[in-house]
N, C-alpha and C positions, 0 to 999 in steps of 0.2 A: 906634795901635800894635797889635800884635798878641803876644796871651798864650795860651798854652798852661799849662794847670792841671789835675794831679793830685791826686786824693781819691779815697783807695778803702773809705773807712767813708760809716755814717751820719751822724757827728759831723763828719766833712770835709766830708760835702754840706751842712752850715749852714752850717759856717763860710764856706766857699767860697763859697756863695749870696750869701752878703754881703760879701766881699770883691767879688766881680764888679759887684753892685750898686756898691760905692763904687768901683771902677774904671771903670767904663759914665754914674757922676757925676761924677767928675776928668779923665777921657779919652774927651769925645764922638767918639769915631776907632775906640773901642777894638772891635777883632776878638778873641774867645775862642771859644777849643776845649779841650772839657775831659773829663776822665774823672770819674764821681763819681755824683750822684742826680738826682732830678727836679726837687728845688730848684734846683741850679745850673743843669737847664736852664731853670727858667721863670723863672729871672733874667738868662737873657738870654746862657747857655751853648750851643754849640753842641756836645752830650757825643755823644764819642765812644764809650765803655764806660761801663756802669753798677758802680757797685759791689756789687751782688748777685751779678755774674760773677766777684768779685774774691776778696772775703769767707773767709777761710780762717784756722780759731781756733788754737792752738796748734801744739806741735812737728812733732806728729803727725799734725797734719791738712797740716799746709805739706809735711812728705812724700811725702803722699799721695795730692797736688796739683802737685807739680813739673813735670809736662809741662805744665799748664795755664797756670803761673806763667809759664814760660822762653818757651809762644809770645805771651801777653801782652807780656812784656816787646820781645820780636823785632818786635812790630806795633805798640807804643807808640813805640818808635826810625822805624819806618818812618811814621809817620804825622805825628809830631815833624818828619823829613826834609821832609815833604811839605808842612806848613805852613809852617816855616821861620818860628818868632813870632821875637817881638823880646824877649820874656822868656819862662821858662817857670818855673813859680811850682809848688813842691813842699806839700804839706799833710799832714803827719804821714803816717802808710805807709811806717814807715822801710823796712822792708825790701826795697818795691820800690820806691819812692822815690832812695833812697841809687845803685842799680845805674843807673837812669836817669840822676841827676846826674854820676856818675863817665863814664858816654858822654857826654853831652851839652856836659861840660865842657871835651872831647876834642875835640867839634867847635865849640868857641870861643861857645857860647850863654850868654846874661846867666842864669843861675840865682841863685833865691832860695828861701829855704824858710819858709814860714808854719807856725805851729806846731811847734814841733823836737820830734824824734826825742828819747825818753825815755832818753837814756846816762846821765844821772843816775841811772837806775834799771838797769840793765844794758849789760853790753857798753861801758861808759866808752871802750875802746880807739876806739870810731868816730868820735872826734872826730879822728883824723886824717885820716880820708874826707870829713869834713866840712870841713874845714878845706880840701883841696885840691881840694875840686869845688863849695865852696855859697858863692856868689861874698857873698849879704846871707841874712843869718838872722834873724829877727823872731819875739822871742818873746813867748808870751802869760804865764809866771808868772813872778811877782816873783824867785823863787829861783834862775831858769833865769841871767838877767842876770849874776848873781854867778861862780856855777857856769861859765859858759863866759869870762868873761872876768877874772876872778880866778884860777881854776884853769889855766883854758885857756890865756892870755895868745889870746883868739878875740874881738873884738867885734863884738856884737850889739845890736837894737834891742829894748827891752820896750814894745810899743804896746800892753799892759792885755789884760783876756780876751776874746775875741767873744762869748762867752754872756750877758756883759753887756749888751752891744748886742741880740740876738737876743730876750731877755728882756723888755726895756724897752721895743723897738718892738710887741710884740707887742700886738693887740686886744684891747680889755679883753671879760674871761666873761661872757654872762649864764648867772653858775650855777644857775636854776630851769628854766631853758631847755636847759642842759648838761646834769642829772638826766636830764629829763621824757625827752629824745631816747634816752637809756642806758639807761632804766627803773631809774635808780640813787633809790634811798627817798629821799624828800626832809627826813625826820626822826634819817639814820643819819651818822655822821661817817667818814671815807673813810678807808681804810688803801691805798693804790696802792701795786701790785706789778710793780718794771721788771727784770725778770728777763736782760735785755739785748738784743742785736740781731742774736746770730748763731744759728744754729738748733742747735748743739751747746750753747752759752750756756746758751738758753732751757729745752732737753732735761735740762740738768743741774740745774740751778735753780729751774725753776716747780713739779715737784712737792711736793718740799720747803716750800714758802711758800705753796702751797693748803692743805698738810697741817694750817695753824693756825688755817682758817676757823671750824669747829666751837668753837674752844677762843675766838672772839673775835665771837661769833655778834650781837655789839650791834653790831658796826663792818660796813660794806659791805667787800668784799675787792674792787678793779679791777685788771685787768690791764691795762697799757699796751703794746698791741701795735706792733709796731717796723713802719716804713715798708717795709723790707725784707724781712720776710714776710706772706704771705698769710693772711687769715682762716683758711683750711683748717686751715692748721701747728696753730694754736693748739685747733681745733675737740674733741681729746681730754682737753684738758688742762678743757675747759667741762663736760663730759657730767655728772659726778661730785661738783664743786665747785659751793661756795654761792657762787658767785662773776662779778662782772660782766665786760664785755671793749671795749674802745676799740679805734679804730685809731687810729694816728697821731694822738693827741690827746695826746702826753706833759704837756706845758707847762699844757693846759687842768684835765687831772688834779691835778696837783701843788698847781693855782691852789687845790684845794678839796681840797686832802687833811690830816689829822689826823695823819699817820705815813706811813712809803713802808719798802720792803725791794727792798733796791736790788743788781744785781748792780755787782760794783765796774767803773768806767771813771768816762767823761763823766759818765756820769746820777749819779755821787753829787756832783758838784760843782753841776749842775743842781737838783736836790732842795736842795741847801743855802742856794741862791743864790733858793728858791723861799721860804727856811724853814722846811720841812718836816721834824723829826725821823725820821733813820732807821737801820736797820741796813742794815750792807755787808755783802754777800756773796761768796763766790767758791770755786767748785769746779770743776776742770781734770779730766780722765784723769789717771789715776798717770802715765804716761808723761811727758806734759807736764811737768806738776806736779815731778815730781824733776830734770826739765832746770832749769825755772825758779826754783825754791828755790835752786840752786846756783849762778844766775850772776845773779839780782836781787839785789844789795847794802841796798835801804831796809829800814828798819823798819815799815813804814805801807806798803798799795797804794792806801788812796783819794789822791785829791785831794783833797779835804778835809785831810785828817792830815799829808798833805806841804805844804800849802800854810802850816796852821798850827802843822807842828814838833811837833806833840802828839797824843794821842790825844782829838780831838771826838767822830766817831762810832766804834762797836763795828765789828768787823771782825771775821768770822765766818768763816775762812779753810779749806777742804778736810776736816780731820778734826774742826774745831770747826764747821763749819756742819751740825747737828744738829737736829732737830726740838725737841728739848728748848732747848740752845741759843738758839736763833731765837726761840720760843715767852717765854722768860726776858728775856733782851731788847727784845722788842717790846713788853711791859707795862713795862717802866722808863722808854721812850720815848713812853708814850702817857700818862702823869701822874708829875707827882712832880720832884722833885729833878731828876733826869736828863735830863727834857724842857726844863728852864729853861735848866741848864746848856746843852745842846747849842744851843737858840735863844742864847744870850747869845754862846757863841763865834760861832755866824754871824755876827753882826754886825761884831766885828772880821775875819772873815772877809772881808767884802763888804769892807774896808775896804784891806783889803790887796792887792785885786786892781786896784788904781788906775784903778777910772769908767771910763764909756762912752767910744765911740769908737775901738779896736781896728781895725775894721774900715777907716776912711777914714781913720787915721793908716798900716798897713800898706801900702793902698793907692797913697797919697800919696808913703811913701817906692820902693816899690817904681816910681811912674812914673819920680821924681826920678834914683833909681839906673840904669833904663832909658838914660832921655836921655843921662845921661854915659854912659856905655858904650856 
């Protein structure tokens, strides 16, 4: 059969990468065309858009980019026409995502969406668009299940997290091997800094958490550079600081880190799932920032704190993400009481995101649902 698959983050191109993988192992037939990263193409995608073209952070910047968005949008419908799949599979992107499934649904295509669109956290009202354009929804967190079919009266599947799967499959470190190449001390314990993956993200973020290299001058400070930017990006943020730098090594980082300062999204669920004690971060434009206070409803932005109803890790949120702040923080999380605490809830954590396999159960249903349709 043939699938067409949308991902316009870095987080989508894993996840996607291995859905396609477990679609390409259930459906030896299977034809895919996909928008998204270099993972889903070297799993066996045939991508049409990268999501580096895609990438656009807040209110202000989605403004600001509106021609770019509307003819994306104009040549994804046209390209959709032209493949004509048998499914086309949505992966969190609500925002161009959502506009896609409302045509698509129009012109009678099997739609499903992988990873749902965050209306528990804003804009709850779009579960009406969802409802009338997203034919199977398959979600990955335990509270999501509740939330749309309890609330919603909407049923949905929970096939567990994929960073599970991504996690577990991954090759194990040789960490002396991993230093020696980094020129990371082999005697110093690692503090990794994922500052995020968009370059407005990074821009607001990394300075601040280089700021505390001097104040922790026994720990190594690395940065985990995002697949989506170029060494260059990062090349100012090195000149000055006492500080290392990866590419696209997230996962191998975290394998051997002592603490991490994390901008909030995927990567604080990542780090936790890794066991690594950390602080959440998160600073927007004012702009933004005041759109979003007023129409995000939770208490909590990591994953982490939503998954576990409480407060695990510190959340250092626009006028509290502070050099002092951070600096307070990251000594609590690097001994003592606070570091036990935060490992002990990891582990009910990992527990509640119900084990591997996400990927080839998604998969699975999504052929099954195909067929009938």
């Amino acid at each position: 059969m043939k699938y067409y698959i949308i991902a316009g983050e870095a987080s989508g191109d894993l996840h996607g990468s291995n859905l396609i993988k477990a679609l390409k192992n259930q459906d030896k037939n299977a034809n895919i065309r996909c928008w998204g990263g270099d993972l889903m193409q070297q799993a066996g995608g045939n991508l049409v858009k990268h999501y580096k073209e895609l990438a656009f952070m807040g209110f202000l910047e989605v403004l600001m980019n509106l021609n770019s968005i509307f003819k994306n949008i104009k040549f994804c419908k046209q390209d959709i026409e032209a493949f004509n799949p048998d499914a086309i599979i949505f992966i969190d992107y609500s925002g161009f995502n959502l506009r896609i499934a409302k045509w698509a649904k129009e012109k009678n295509y099997n739609t499903n969406y992988y990873i749902s669109p965050q209306i528990w956290a804003s804009r709850e009202s779009r579960i009406e668009k969802i409802k009338a354009t997203v034919d199977h929804m398959h979600v990955i967190l335990p509270f999501e299940k509740e939330f749309y079919e309890k609330k919603h009266d909407y049923p949905v599947h929970f096939v567990g997290h994929p960073l599970l799967d991504a996690i577990e499959n991954r090759p194990e470190l040789n960490e002396s091997l991993f230093r020696s190449t980094y020129g990371i001390d082999p005697n110093k314990p690692v503090i990794a800094l994922l500052p995020g993956s968009r370059k407005q993200e990074v821009q607001k973020m990394l300075s601040l958490m280089l700021s505390l290299t001097n104040s922790f001058s026994e720990y190594e400070f690395i940065i985990a550079g995002a697949p989506s930017l170029d060494k260059e990006f990062y090349t100012p943020f090195l000149k000055d600081a006492n500080v290392k730098y990866v590419q696209n090594k997230t996962y191998d980082l975290l394998s051997i880190a002592t603490a991490a300062l994390v901008t909030s999204g995927t990567a604080t669920l990542e780090t936790a799932l890794f066991k690594v004690p950390q602080v959440v971060c998160y600073k927007a434009n004012w702009f933004s920032y005041q759109i979003a206070k007023r129409i995000i409803t939770l208490e909590y932005i990591s994953l982490v704190n939503l998954i576990m109803q409480k407060e695990v890790v510190k959340e250092l949120i626009q006028d509290n993400f502070t050099k002092q702040n951070l600096k307070k923080e990251l000594g609590l999380i690097l001994d003592g009481k606070t570091r036990t605490k935060q490992l002990a809830s990891y582990d009910e954590l990992i527990s509640k995101l119900g084990g591997s396999g996400a990927s080839a159960l998604a998969a699975s249903l999504i052929i099954e649902n195909t067929k009938i349709n």
